[in-house]
C-alpha positions as CSV (number, residue, x, y, z in Angstrom):
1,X,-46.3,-11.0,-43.8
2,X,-43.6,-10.2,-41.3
3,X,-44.5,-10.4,-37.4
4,X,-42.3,-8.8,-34.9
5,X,-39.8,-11.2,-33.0
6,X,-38.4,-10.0,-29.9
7,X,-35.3,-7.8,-30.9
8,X,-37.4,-5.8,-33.8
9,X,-40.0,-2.6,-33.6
10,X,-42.3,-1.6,-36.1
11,X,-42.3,1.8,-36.3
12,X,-46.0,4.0,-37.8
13,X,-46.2,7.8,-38.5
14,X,-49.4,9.9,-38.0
15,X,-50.8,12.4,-40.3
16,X,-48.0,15.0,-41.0
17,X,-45.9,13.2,-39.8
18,X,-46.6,14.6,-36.4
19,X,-47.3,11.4,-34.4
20,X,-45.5,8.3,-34.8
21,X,-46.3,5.0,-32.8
22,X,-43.8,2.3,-32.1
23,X,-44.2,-0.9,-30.9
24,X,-42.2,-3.0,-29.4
25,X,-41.6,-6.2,-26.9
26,X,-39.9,-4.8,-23.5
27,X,-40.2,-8.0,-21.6
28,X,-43.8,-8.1,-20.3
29,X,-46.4,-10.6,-20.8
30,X,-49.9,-11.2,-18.9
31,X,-49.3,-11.0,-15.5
32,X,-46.0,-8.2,-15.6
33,X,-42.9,-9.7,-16.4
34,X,-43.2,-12.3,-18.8
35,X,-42.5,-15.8,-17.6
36,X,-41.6,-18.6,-20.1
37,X,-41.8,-21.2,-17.8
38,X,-45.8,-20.3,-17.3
39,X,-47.8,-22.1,-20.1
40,X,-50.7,-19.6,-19.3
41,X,-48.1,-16.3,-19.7
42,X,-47.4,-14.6,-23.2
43,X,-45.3,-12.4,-24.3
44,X,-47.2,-9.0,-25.0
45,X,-46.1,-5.7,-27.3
46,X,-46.4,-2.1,-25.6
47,X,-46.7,0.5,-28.0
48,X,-45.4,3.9,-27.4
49,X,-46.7,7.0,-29.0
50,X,-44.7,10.6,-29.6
51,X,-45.3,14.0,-31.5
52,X,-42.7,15.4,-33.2
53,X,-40.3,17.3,-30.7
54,X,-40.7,21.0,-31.0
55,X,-37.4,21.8,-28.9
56,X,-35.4,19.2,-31.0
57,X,-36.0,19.3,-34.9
58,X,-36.1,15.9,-36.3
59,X,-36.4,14.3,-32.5
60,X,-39.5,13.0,-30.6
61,X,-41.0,13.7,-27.7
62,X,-42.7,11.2,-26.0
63,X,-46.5,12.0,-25.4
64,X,-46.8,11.6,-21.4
65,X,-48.6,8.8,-20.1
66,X,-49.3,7.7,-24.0
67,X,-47.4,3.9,-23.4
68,X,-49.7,1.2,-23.1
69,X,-49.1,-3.4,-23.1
70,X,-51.5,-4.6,-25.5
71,X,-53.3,-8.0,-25.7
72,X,-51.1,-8.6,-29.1
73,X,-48.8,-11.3,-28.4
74,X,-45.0,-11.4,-29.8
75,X,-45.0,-13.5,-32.7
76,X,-48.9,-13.9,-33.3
77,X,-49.6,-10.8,-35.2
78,X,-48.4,-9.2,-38.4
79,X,-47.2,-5.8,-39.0
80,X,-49.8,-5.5,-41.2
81,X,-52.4,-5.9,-38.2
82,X,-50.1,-3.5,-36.2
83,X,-50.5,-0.7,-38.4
84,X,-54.2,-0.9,-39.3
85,X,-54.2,-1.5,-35.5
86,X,-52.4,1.9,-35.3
87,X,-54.3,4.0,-38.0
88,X,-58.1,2.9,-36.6
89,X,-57.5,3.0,-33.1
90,X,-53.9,4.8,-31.9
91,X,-54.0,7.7,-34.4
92,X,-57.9,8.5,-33.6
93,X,-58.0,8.7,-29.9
94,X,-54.6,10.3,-29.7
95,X,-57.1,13.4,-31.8
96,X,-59.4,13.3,-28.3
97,X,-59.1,14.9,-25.5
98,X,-58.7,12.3,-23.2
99,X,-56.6,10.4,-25.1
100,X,-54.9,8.5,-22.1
101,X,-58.0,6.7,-21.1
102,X,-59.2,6.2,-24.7
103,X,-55.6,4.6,-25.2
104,X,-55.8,2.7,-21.8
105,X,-59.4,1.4,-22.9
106,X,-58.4,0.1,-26.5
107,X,-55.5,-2.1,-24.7
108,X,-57.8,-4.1,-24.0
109,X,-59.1,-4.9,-27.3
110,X,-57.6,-8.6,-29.1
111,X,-56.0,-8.2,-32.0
112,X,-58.0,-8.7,-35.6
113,X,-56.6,-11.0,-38.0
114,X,-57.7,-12.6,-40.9
């Protein structure tokens, strides 16, 4: 079970095709910038969503807004958690129509891992 270290992404694609997800760790942790020298800080992931670019075939546009710090910590969780992660909660309120607040209220959910 690989888990994302700090210079990889993990990278998920939407139905189609259409929507892809990536996550990634940009620096942040619990309170902003992550400090390691804070034994209550953690490194966090962000993820990042974008539709297919219609002005640039085979590009990505990123959906406005749609980039979000999670609660998953860098290192704690395994790609396999990211994606079902991705599939049952991203990929569904991204289909809403107010998919920024549905995306900014799942940020707050912890991570589910067996």
């Amino acid at each position: 079970m690989d888990k994302l270290t700090g210079k990889s992404f993990a990278e998920f694609f939407g139905e189609y095709d259409a929507v892809k997800v990536v996550w990634e760790y940009v620096g942040e942790g619990l309170f902003g910038e992550f400090d390691p020298f804070d034994s209550m800080d953690e490194p966090l992931l962000r993820f990042t969503c974008y539709r297919d670019s219609l002005s640039s075939p085979g590009g990505w546009d990123l959906i406005e807004g749609a980039s979000f710090c999670s609660r998953f910590a860098l290192g704690q969780v395994t790609n396999e958690v990211l994606e079902d992660f991705t599939r049952t909660k991203i990929f569904p309120a991204l289909e809403t129509s107010n998919y920024l607040s549905v995306l900014e209220d799942i940020t707050y959910d912890e991570p589910v891992v067996s």
